[in-house]
N, C-alpha and C positions, 0 to 999 in steps of 0.2 A: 474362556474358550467355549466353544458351542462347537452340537453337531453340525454335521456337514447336511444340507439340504438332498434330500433322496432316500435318507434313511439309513444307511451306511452308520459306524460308532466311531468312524477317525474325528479326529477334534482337530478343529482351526482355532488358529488365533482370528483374535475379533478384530485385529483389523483389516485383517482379509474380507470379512462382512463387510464390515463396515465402511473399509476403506476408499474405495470405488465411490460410493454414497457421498459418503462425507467432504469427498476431492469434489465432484459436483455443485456441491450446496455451497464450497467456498472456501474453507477455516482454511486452506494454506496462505492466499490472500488477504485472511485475518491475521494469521501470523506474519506477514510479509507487511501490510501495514503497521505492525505494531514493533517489528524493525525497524522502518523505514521513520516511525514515530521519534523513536530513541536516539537514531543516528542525525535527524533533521539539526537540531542546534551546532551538530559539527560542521554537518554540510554545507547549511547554508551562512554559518555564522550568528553570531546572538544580535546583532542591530535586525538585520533582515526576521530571524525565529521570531521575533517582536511583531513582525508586521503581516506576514506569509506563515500558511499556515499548512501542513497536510492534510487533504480530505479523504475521499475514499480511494483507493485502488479498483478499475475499473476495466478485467483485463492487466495491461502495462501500461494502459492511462492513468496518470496519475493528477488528481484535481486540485490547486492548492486554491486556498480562498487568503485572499489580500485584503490589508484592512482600509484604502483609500486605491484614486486612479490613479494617484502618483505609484503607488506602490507597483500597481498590476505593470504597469510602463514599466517599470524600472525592473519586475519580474520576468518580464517577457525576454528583456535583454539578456538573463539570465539561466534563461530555460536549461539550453543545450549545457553548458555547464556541469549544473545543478544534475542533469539526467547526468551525464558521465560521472558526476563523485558517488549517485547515489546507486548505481549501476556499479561501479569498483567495490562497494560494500558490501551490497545487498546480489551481486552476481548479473552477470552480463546479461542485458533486453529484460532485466526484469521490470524497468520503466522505459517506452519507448516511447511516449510521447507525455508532455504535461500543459494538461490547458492552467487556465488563470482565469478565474471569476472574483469579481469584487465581492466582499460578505454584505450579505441585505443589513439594513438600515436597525436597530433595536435588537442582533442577532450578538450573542458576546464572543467577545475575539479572544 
């Protein structure tokens, strides 16, 4: 707890400081990717978790990197899906759009 800014001796919690701050910079996003991390093998299943992968959360864009063209094809078909299982989990429009980029060339999958 700290004082309150003005001078005054009531005490806040720090995350009232902080908290405003910290929503900015991002960590709920961090914690919402590192959900969306843990639940992806359920999601998408373990042949696809092999090949597609979660990148960042971006906003409710979510990036996934594929390890071949064939894969990013056959993700794309996938998309809308994939957003509603991970949307039932993780809470309604938290991913509202997901692009597909294939992973560069010497980059580990």
């Amino acid at each position: 707890m700290s004082k309150r800014p003005g001078g005054d001796r009531k005490l806040v919690h720090i995350r009232d400081v902080l908290g405003p701050t910290l929503e900015r910079l991002g960590p709920k996003n961090l914690m919402v990717e590192a959900k969306l991390r843990k639940v992806w093998p359920a999601v998408v299943g373990p042949e696809l978790a092999v090949h597609a992968k979660p990148g960042r959360l971006r906003g409710s864009t979510l990036v996934v990197f594929v390890s071949s063209d064939t894969w990013a094809t056959e993700f794309r078909y996938l998309t809308e899906l994939v957003r509603e299982k991970l949307n039932a989990r993780l809470g309604a429009d938290t991913v509202t759009e997901i692009t597909v980029s294939k992973r560069r060339s010497g980059e580990a999958f």
